[in-house]
C-alpha atoms as an extended CHARMM CRD file, in Angstrom:
* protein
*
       177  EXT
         1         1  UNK       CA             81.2070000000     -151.4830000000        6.0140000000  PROA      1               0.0000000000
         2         2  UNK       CA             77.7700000000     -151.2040000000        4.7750000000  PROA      2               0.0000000000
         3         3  UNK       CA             76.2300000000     -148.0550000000        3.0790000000  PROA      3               0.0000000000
         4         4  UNK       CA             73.0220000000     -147.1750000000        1.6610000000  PROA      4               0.0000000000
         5         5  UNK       CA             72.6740000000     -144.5160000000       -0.5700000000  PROA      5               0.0000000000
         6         6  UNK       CA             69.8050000000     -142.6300000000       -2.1850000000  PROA      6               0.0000000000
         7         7  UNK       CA             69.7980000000     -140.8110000000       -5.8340000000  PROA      7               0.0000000000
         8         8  UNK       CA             67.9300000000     -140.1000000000       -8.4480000000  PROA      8               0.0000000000
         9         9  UNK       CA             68.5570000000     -141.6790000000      -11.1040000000  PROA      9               0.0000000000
        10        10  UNK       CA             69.7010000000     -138.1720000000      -13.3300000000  PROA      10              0.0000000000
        11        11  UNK       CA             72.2700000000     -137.9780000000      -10.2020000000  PROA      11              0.0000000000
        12        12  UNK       CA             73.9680000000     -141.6700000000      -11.1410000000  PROA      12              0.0000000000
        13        13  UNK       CA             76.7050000000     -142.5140000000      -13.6810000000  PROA      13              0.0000000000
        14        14  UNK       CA             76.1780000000     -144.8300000000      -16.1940000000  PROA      14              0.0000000000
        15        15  UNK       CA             78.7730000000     -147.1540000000      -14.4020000000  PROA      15              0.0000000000
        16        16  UNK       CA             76.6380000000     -146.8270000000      -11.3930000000  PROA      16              0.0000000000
        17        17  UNK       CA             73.5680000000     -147.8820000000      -13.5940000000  PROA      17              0.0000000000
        18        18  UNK       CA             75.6850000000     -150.5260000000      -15.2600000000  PROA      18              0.0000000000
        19        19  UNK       CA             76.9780000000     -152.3560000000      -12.0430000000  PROA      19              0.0000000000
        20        20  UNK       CA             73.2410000000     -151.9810000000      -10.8160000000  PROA      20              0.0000000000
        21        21  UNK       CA             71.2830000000     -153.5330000000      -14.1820000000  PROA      21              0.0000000000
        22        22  UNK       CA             73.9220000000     -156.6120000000      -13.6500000000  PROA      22              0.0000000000
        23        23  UNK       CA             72.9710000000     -157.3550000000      -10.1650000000  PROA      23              0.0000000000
        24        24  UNK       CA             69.5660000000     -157.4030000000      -11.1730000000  PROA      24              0.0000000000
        25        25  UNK       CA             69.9040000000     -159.9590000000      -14.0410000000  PROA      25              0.0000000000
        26        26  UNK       CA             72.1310000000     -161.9980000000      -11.0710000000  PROA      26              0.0000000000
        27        27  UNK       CA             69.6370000000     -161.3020000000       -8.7440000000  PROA      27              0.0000000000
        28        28  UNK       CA             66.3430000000     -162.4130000000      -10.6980000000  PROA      28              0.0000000000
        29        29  UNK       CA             68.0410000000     -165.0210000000      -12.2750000000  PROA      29              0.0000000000
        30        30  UNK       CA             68.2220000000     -163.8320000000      -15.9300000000  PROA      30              0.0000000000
        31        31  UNK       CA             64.8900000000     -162.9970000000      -15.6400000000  PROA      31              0.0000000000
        32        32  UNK       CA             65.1470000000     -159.1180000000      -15.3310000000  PROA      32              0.0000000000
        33        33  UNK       CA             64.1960000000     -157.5570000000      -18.5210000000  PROA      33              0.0000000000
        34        34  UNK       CA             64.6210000000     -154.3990000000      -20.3340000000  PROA      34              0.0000000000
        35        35  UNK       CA             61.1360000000     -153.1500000000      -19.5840000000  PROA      35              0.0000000000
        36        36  UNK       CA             61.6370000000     -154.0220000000      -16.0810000000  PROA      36              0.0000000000
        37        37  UNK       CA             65.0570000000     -152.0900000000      -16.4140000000  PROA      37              0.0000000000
        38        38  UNK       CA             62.6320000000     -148.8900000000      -17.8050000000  PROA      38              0.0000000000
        39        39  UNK       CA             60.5560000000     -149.2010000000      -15.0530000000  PROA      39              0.0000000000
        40        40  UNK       CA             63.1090000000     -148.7040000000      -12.7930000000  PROA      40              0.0000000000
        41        41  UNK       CA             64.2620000000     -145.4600000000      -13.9960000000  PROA      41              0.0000000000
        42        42  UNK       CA             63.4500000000     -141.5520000000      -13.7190000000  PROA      42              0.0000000000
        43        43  UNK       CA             62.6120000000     -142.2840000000       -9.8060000000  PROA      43              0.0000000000
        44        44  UNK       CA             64.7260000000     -142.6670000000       -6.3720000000  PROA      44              0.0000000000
        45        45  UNK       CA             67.6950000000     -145.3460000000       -6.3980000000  PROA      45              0.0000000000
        46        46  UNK       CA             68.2250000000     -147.1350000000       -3.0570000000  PROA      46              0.0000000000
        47        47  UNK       CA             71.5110000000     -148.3800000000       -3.7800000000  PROA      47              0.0000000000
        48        48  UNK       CA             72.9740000000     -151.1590000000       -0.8820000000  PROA      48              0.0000000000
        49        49  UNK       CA             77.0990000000     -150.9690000000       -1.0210000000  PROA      49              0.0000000000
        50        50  UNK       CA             79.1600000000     -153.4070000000        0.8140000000  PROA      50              0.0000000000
        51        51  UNK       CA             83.0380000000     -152.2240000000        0.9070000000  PROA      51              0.0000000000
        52        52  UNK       CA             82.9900000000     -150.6900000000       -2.3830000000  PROA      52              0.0000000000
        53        53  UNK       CA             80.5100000000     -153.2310000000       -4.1480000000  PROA      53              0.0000000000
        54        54  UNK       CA             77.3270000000     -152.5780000000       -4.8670000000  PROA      54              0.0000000000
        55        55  UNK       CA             75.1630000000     -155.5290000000       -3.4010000000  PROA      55              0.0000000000
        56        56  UNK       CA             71.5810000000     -154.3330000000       -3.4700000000  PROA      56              0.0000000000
        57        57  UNK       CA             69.6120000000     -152.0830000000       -5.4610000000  PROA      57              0.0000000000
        58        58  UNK       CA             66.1590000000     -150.7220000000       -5.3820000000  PROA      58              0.0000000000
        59        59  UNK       CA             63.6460000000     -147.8010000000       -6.3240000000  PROA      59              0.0000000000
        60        60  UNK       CA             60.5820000000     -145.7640000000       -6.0020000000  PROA      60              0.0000000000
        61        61  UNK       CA             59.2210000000     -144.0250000000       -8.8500000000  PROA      61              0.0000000000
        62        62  UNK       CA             56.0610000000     -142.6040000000       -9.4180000000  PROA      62              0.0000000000
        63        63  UNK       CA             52.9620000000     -144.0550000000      -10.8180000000  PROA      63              0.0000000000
        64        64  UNK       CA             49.2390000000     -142.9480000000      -11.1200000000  PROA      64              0.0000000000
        65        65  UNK       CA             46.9300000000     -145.4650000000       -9.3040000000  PROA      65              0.0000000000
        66        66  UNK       CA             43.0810000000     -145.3760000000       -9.4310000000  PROA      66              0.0000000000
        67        67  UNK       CA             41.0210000000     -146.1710000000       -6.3740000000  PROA      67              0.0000000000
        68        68  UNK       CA             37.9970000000     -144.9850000000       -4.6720000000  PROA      68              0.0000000000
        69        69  UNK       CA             37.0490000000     -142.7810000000       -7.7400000000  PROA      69              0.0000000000
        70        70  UNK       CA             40.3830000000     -140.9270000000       -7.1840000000  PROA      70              0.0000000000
        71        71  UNK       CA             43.7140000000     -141.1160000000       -8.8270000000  PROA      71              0.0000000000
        72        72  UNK       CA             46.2340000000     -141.2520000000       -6.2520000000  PROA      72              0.0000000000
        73        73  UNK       CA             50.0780000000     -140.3690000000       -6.1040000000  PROA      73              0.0000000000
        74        74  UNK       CA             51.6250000000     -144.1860000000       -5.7140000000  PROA      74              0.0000000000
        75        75  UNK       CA             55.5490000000     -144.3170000000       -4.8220000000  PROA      75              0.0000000000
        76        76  UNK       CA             55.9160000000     -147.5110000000       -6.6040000000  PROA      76              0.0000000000
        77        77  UNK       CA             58.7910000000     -149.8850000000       -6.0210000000  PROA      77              0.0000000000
        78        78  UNK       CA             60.6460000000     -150.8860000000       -8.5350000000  PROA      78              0.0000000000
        79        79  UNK       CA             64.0670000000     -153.4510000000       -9.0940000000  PROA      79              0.0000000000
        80        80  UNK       CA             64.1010000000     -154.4810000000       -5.8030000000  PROA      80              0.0000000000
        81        81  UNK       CA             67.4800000000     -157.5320000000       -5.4950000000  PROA      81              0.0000000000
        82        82  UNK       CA             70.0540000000     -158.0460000000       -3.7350000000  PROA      82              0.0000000000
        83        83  UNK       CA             72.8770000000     -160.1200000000       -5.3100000000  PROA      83              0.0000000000
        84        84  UNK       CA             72.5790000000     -163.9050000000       -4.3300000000  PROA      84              0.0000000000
        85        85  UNK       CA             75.9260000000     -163.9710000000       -2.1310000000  PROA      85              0.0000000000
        86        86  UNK       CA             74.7030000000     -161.1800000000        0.1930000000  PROA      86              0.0000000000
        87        87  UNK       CA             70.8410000000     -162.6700000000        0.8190000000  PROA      87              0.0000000000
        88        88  UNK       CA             69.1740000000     -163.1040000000        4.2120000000  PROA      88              0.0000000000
        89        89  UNK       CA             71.9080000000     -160.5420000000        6.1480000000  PROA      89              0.0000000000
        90        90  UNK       CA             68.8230000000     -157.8170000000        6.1600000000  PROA      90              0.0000000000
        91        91  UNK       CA             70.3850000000     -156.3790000000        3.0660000000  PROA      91              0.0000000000
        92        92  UNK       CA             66.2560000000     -156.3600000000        1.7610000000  PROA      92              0.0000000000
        93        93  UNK       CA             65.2450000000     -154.1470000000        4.7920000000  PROA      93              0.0000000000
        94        94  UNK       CA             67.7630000000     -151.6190000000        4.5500000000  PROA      94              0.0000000000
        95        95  UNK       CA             67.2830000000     -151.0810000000        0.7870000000  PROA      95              0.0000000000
        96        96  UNK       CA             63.2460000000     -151.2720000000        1.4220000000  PROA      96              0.0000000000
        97        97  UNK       CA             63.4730000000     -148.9430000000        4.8280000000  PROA      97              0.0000000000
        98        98  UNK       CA             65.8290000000     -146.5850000000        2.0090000000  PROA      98              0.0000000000
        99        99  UNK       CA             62.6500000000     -146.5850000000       -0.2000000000  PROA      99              0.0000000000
       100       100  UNK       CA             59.6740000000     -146.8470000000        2.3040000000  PROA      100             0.0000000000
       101       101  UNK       CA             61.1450000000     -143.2110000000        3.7220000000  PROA      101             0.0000000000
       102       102  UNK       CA             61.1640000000     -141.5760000000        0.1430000000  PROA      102             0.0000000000
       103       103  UNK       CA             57.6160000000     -142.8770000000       -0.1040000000  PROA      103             0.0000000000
       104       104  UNK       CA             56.3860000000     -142.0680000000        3.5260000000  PROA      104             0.0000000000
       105       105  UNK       CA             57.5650000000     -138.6830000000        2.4700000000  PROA      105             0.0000000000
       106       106  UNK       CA             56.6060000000     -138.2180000000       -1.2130000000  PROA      106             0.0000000000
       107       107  UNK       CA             53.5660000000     -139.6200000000       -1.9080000000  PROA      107             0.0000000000
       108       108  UNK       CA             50.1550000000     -140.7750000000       -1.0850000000  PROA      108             0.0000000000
       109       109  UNK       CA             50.9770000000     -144.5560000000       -0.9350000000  PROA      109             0.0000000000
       110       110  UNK       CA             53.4660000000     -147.5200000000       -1.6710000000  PROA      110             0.0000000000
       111       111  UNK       CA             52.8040000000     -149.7230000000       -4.3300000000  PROA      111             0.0000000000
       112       112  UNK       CA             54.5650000000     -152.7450000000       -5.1950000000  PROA      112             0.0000000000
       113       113  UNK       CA             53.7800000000     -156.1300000000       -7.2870000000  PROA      113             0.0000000000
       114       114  UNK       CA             55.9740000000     -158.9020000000       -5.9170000000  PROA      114             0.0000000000
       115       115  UNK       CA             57.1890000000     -162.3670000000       -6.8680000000  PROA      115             0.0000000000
       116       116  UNK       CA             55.7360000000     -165.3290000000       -5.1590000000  PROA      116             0.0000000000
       117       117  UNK       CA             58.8710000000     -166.2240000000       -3.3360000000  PROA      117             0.0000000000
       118       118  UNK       CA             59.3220000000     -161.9840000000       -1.5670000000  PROA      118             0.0000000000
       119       119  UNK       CA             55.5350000000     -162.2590000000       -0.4150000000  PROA      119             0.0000000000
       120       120  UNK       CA             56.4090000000     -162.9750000000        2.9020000000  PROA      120             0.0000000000
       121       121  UNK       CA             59.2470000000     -160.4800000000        3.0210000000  PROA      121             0.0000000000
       122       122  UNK       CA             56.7730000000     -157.8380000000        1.9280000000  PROA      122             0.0000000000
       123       123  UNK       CA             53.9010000000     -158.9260000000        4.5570000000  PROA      123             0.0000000000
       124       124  UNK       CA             57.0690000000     -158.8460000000        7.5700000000  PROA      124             0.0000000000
       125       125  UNK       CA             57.7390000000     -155.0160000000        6.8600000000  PROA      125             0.0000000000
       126       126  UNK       CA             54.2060000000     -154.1080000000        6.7340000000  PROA      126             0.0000000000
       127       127  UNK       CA             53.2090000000     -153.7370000000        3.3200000000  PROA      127             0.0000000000
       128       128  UNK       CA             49.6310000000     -154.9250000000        3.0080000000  PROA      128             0.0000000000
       129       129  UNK       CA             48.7120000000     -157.5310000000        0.4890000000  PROA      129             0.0000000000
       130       130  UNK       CA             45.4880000000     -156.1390000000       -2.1320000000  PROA      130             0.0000000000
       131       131  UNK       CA             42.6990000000     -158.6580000000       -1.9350000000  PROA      131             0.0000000000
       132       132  UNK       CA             40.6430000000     -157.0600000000       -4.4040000000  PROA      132             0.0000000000
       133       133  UNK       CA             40.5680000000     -156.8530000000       -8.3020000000  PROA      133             0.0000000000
       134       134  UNK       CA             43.6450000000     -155.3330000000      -10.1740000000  PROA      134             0.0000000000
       135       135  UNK       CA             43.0650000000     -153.4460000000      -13.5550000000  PROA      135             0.0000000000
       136       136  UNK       CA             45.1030000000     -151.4940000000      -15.8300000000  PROA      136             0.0000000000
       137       137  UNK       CA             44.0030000000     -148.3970000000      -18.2260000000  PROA      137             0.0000000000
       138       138  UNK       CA             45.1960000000     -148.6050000000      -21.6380000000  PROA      138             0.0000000000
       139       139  UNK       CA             45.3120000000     -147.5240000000      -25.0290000000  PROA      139             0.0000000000
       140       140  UNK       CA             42.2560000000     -150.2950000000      -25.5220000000  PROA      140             0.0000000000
       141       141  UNK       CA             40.4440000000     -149.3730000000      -22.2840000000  PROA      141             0.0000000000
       142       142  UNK       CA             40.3160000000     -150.5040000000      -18.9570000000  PROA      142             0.0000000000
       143       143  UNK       CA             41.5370000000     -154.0070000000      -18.5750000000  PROA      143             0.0000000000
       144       144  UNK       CA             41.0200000000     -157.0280000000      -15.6880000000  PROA      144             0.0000000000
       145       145  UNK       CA             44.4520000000     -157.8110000000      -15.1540000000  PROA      145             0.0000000000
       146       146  UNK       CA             43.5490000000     -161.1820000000      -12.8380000000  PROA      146             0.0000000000
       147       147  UNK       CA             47.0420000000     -162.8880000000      -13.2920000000  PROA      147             0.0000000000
       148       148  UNK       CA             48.5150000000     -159.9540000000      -11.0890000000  PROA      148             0.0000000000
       149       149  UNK       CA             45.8550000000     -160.5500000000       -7.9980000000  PROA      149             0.0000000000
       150       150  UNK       CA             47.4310000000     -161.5630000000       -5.0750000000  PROA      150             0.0000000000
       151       151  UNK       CA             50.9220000000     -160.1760000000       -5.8100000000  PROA      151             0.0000000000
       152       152  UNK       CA             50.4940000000     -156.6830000000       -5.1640000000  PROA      152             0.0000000000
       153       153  UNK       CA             51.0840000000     -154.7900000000       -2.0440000000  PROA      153             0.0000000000
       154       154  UNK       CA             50.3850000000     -151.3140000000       -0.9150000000  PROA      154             0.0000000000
       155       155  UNK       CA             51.6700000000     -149.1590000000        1.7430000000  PROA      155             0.0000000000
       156       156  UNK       CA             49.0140000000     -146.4970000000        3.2410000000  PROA      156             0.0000000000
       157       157  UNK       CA             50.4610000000     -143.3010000000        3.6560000000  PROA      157             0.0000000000
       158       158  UNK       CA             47.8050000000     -140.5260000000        3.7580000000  PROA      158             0.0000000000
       159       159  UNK       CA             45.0670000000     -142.6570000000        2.0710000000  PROA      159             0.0000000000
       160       160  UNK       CA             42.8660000000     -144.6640000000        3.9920000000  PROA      160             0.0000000000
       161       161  UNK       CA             42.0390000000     -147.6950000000        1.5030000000  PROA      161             0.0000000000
       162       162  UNK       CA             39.9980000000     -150.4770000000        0.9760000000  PROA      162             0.0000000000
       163       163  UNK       CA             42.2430000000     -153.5140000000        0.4860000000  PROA      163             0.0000000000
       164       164  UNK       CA             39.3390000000     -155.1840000000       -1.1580000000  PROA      164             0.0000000000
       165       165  UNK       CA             38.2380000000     -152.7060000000       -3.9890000000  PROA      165             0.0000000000
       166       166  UNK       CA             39.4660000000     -151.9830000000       -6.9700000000  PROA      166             0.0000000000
       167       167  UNK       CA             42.9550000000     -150.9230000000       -8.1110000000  PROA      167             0.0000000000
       168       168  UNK       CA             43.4820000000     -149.3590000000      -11.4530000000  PROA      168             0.0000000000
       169       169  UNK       CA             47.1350000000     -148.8250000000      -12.3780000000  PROA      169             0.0000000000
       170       170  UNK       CA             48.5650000000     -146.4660000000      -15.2230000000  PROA      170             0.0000000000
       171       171  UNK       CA             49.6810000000     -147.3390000000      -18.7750000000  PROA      171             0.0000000000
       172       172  UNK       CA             53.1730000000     -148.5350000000      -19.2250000000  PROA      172             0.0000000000
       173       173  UNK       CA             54.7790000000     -150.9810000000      -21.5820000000  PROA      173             0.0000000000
       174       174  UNK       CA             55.6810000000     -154.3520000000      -20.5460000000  PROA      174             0.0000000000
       175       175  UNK       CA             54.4490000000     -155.9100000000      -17.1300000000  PROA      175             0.0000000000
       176       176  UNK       CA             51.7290000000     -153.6330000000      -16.0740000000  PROA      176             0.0000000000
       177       177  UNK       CA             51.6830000000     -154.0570000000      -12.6200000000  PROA      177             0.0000000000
């Protein structure tokens, strides 16, 4: 039997959040770090069990993105894996349909950055693929952030946007996008 389940993350035990930071080191390979671990937190948990195991994790949480001379209300995904055993069973569209509703709901759009290897996933559910120039603000400024163009994907929700613009996301530590 397959479940998902939705919490935030002050609603999960630490085992929970244990068994879930594991699957994402499995998942990405050893490639997961602690500030993508951060960035994970203080949001919505999609969390994918499979007879008592947890086999997929992701979640939304909320970021600040610039665009169009506004700043918008993004529902940005976050520690999205499923562990290697349980890929290509749609275990990816139930934990991103999970997330997609708290976002649909929540906020004015989806936001996500994805590795080369999900882009296709991404483009099959609908998530649209930015063509125009990412930035970040910092402590320094407003940066170009070029090496992130092409990877990230939004979701319109109550925004009408222009794929090809500029995108300006928040201040965070580690990967910026």
């Amino acid at each position: 039997m397959t479940e998902v389940a939705t919490a935030h993350t002050a609603e999960l035990g630490s085992g929970t959040l244990s068994a879930a930071r594991s699957l994402l080191d499995d998942a990405f390979g050893g490639e997961f770090t602690d500030s993508d671990w951060e960035h994970s937190l203080g949001g919505v948990h999609a969390l994918l069990w499979r007879e008592g195991e947890l086999v997929g994790h992701g979640a939304v949480v909320q970021r600040r993105l610039i665009h169009g001379g506004r700043a918008l209300r993004a529902g940005y995904v976050e520690g999205v894996g499923v562990r290697p055993d349980q890929r290509h069973r749609g275990n990816g569209v139930a934990l991103m349909t999970a997330l997609e509703r708290v976002v649909r709901r929540a906020y004015d759009l989806g936001a996500l950055s994805s590795t080369e290897e999900a882009l296709g996933f991404y483009a099959a559910l609908g998530w649209q693929r930015w063509v125009g120039p990412s930035f970040a603000l910092t402590p320094e400024g407003v940066i170009r952030t070029r090496e992130d163009d092409g990877g990230i994907h939004v979701l319109p929700v109550a925004e009408t946007l222009d794929l090809a613009g500029d995108l300006t996301c928040d201040w965070r530590d580690g990967d910026l996008w």
